[in-house]
N, C-alpha and C positions, 0 to 999 in steps of 0.2 A: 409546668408540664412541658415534656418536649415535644418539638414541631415532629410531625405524620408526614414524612417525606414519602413520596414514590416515584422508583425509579423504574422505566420502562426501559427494556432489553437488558444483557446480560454480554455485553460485547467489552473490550477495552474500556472507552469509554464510561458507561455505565457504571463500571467496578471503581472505575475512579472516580466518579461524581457522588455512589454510594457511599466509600471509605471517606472521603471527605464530608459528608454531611454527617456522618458518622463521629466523625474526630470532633466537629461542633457541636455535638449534643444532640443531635435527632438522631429519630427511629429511622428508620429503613424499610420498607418493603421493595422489595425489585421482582417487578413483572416480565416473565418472558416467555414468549408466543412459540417457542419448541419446546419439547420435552427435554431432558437433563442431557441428552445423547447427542443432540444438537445445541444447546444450548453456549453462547461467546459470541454468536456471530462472525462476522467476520474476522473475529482477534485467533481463532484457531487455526484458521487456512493460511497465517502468514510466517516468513520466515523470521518473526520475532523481534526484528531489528528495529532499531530506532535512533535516530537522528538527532542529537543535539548539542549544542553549543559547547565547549569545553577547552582550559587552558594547555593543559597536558596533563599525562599518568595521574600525576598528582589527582585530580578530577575523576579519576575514573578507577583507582584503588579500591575507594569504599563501594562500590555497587559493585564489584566481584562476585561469583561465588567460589570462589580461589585466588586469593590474590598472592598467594605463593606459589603459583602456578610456573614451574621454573622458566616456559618458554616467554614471562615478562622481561626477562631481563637481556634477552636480545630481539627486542619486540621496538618498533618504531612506530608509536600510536600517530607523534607529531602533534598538532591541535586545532581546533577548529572554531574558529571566531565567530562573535554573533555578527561580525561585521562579514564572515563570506558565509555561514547562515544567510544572511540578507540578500548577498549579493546571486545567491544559487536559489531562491524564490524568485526574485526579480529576472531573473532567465529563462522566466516560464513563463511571465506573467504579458508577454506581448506587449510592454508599453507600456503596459499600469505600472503607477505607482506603488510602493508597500500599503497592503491594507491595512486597515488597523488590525484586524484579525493575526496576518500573519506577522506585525511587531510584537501580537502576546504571543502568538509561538515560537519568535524568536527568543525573547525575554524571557517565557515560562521555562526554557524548554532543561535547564540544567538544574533548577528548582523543583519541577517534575520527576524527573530522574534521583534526585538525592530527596526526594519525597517520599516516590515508592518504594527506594533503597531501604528505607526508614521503617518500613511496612513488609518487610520479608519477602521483596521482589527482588530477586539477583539474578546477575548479568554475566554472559561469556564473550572474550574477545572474540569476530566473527572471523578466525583466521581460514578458516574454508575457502569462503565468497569475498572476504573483503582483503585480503592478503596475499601478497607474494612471495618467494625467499631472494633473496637479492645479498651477494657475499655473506652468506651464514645468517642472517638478521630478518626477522619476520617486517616487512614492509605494507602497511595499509594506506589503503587511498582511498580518496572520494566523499572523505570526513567520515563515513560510517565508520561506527567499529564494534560495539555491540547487540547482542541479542539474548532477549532473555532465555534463561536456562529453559531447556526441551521449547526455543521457539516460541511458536503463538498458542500454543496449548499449553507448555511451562506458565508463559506469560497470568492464561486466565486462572490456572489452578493455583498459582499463587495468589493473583490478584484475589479469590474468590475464599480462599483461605485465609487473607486477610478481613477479608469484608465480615467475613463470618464469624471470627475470634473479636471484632467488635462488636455484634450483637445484629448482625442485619440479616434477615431473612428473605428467601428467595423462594421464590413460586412459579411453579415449571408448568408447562403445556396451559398455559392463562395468558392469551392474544387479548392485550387492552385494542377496544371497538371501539370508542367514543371518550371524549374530553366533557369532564361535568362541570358546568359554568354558572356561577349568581353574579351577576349584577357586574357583567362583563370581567369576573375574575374565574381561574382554574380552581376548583376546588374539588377534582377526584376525577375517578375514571369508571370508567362502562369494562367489566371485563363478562361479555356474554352480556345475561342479564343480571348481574351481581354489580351494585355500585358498590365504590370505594372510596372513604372521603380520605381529603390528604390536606395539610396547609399548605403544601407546593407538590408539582408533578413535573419530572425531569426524562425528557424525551429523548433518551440516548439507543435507540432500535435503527438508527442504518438511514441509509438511502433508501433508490428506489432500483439500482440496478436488477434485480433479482425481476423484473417486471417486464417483458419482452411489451405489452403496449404501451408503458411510460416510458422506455427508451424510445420506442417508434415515435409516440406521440412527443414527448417534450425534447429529443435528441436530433430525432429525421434521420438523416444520412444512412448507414448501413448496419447502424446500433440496435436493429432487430434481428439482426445474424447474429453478433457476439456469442460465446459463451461468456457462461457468467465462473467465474473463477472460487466465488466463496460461497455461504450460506443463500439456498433458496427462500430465506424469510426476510430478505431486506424488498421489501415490495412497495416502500414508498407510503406506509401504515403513518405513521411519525406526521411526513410531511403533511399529509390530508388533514389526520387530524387539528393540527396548529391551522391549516390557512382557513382551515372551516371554522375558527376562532378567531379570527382576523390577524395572522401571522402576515409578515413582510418576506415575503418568496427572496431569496438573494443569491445573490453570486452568479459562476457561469454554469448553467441551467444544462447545456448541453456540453460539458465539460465532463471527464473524467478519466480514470486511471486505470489503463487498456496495457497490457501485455502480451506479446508473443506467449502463444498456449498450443501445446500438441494439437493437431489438426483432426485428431480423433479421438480425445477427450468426452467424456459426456457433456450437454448441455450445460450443467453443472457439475460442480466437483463434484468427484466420485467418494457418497456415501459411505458406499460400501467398504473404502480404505480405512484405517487408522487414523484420525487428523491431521499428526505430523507428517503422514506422507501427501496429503493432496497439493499440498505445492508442487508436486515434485512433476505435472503435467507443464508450468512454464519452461520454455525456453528461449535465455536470458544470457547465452554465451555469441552471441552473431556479433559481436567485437572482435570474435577469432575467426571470423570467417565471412561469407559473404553468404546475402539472403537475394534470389529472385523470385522476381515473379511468372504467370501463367507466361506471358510473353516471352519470359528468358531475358528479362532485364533486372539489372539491381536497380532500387528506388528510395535508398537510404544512403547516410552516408555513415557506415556501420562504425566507425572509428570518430566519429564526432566527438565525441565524449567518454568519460567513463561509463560504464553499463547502467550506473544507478542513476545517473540523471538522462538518460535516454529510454531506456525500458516503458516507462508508464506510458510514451509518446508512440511508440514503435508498433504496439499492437494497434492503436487504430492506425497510423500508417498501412500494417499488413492488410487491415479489414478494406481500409480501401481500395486493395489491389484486383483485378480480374479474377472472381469467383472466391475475393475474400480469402484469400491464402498465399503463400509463399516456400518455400524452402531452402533453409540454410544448409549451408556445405560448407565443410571441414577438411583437410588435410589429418595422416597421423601425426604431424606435427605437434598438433594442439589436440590431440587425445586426452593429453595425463592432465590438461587443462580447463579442460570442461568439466562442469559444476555435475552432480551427483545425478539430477535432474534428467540429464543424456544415458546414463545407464541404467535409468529405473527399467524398471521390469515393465513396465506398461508402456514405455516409449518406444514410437513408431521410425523407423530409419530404413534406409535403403545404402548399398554398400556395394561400390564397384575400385576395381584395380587401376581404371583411369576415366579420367574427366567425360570420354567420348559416351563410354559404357556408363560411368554415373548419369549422365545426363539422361541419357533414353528410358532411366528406371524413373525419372520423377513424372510421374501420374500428372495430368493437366498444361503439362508442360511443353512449350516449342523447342525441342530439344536440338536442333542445328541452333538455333538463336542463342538457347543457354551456353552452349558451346562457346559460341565464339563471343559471348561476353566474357565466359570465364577465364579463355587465350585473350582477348582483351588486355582484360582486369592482371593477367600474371605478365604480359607486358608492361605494363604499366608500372609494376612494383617496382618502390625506390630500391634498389639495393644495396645502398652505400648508408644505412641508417640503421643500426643494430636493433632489436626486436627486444622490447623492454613493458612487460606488463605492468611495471610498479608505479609508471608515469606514460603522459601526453609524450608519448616518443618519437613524436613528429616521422616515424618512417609510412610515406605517404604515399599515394601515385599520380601519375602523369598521363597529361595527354587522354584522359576518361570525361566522357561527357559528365559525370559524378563521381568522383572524386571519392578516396578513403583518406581519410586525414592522417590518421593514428592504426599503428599494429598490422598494415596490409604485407603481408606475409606471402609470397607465390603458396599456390596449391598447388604442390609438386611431390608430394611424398605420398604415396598409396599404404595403406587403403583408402579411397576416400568415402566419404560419409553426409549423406542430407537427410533433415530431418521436417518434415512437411509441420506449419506451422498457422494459426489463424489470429484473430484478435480476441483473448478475452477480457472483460468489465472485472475491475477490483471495486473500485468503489466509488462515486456520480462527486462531482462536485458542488454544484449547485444544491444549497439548501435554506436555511431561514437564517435574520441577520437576528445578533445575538448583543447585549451590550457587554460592558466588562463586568461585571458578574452573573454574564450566562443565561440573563432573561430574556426571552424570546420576544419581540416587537414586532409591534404593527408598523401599516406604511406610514406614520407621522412617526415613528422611530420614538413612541412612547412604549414602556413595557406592559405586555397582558399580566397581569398580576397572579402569582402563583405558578406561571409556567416558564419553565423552564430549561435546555437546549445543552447537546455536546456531540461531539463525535462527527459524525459523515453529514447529522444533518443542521450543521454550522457551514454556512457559505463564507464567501468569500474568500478563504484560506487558501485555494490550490484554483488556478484558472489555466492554462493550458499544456501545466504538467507540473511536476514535482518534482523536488529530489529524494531518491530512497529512503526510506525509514522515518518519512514526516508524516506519513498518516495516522500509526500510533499512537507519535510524540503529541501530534496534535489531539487524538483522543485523549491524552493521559494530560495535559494543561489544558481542554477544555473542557474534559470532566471533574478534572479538581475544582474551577475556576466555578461550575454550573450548583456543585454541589455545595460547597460553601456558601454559594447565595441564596442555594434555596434554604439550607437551614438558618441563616439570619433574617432573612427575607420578612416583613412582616404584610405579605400578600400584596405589597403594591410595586413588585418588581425591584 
């Protein structure tokens, strides 16, 4: 008889830890706490991309969904090693070490990819966001380069349409309330008052950002202002249930991945849109221009890096600035440059014919101050260093008490343009520590038997930022990774 697996939520994650218990011989059931209309979690509010390991083209042909796509053939992917994988974790990681967490998302993460390939998941070069043109030739940087087709809503309806053509069924507006325990093992869930038994239970429903007192309480700092960028149902459900079964809480607990978000956004993403547009409230272009703050000071060094390993860091930067906000400013220079996200229809901007007059429009703002930071900052520009998107183009400035390392460009061509900006919460980092195959442990780092862990609420993988497109990657290797062991599993972890 096969193992009675259950899978809680319906996100990245989940779908992968389902498909793969699936591929080993067990049943499936997957429980999710919203109705079918919300249902993915936070896998639909993103832009679909994901991070991993690979040699060249060659590596990235088969997970097309066009690999005749003629713009391949003057397209420069380049490749991306698990050796600078490593090295682009370790840059976030303040001094730690590699965890072992993130040596399996190093390791998983091109086996994962040529997994779901394998399962009717296909992929598009991200030549929008992650690409330049540079003499005739599509140029990408930053290692990213794909996203699955239509994004993070592509993403789950294929994932989900795989799940399902293997025989797994899913069950919508059913919020699992309690973890059912004999004799110190998982063996089903409380959804309401309806038990459910299972030979293992696979905890893939999220963090707890979606929770304005467990950011306050377990975060402090300013992490009760955020908004929250994805699903209102990652409440932190997951992690409760596990510690109230003697889970080991793990990783950095007040950690997580904060992005620059229109500054008039709703609370949370706006329901009311389409999926694939709610990303479309980040703003994720301030490499092309400069952000201040209430003071009229810049407080970043917006050119530090490329955008995707800066972004998840920058919105709590913004949040901790005077009244939690900021405003980037642009030149027309870098118009036809900014990502799609600046012309939606909902974004909020102000627009003056010079610096003096932009400044007086930005709401909250000491606007002689922002002035003459910004005469500053356009002294300062190197200009003897040609302005080059496709790389670290070292054209820098001088003489700034904070410095632009890369792309500082004078604002000198009107119209100009700012766009008011706050912090919002993608996804908490801090969650239970897991072993290699995805069982969820107590503080003697024995496994609870039967239960089982992936997704956002696996600690230690990301401590004080990330590079773009690992939190996926990291759902889809550690829901493979959860799901495999709970269908071998024989209840002792």
């Amino acid at each position: 008889m096969s193992k009675q697996i259950i899978v809680v939520g319906s996100g990245n994650a989940a779908m992968c830890a389902g498909i793969a218990a699936l591929e080993a011989g067990a049943s499936v059931l997957m429980l999710e706490k919203a109705g079918q209309d919300l249902a993915g979690g936070n896998t639909k509010y993103t832009a679909g991309a994901m991070r991993f390991a690979y040699d060249n083209i060659d590596d990235l042909l088969p997970l097309l969904k066009d690999p005749d796509d003629p713009r391949l053939t003057v397209t420069d992917f380049g490749g991306y090693t698990e050796a600078k994988f490593t090295e682009d974790l370790l840059g976030f990681n303040g001094g730690r070490p590699l965890s072992a967490e993130q040596a399996r998302l190093v390791g998983g993460s091109l086996p994962a990819m040529q997994w779901l390939g394998g399962h009717g998941v296909k992929f598009e070069p991200i030549y929008s966001r992650q690409s330049f043109e540079r003499e005739g030739r599509h140029v990408f940087w930053g290692g990213l380069t794909l996203a699955a087709e239509n994004e993070g809503v592509g993403l789950f309806d294929m994932e989900l349409a795989a799940f399902e053509r293997l025989g797994g069924v899913i069950r919508y507006n059913s919020a699992v309330t309690a973890l059912l325990t004999e004799n110190g093992k998982v063996t089903g869930v409380m959804v309401g008052a309806e038990a459910i038994s299972a030979d293992a239970v696979i905890l893939a429903c999220g963090g707890f950002e979606a929770s304005t007192k467990l950011r306050r309480d377990w975060m402090g700092g300013h992490w009760d202002k955020a908004k929250v960028r994805g699903t209102p149902m990652n409440t932190g459900d997951g992690l409760a249930m596990a510690t109230d079964v003697g889970a080991q809480r793990y990783g950095l607990i007040d950690g997580c991945h904060a992005t620059p978000m229109d500054l008039h956004m709703p609370d949370f993403a706006n329901l009311d849109l389409p999926a694939s547009e709610r990303k479309n409230y980040r703003k994720i272009c301030y490499f092309l221009g400069v952000m201040l703050n209430a003071n009229g000071d810049r407080f970043v060094d917006e050119g530090e890096n490329f955008r995707n390993y800066t972004y998840a860091q920058f919105g709590k930067a913004v949040l901790e600035q005077p009244g939690h906000f900021a405003w980037q400013i642009f030149d027309a220079k870098v118009e036809d440059l900014l990502y799609a996200e600046y012309r939606f229809h909902d974004a909020h901007f102000v627009e003056a014919d010079t610096l003096e007059a932009l400044c007086g429009l930005l709401d909250g703002v000491d606007a002689p101050a922002a002035l003459a930071t910004l005469r500053a900052y356009n002294a300062g520009v190197n200009s003897s260093v040609a302005f080059d998107p496709t790389r670290l183009d070292g054209k820098d400035t001088a003489g700034l008490p904070l410095p632009k390392s890369n792309w500082a460009q004078k604002l000198d061509t009107p119209p100009f343009k700012a766009y008011p900006v706050t912090g919002g919460i993608t996804f908490t980092y801090g969650g239970l520590k897991v072993s290699d195959s995805g069982a969820v442990l107590k503080e003697d780092d024995s496994a609870i038997g039967g239960l089982f862990a992936a997704g956002e609420m696996v600690g230690g993988v990301f401590f004080e930022g990330y590079p773009g497109g690992s939190g996926l990657t990291s759902g889809a290797v550690f829901g493979r990774l959860a799901g495999a062991g709970a269908a071998l599993t024989d209840s002792q972890g």
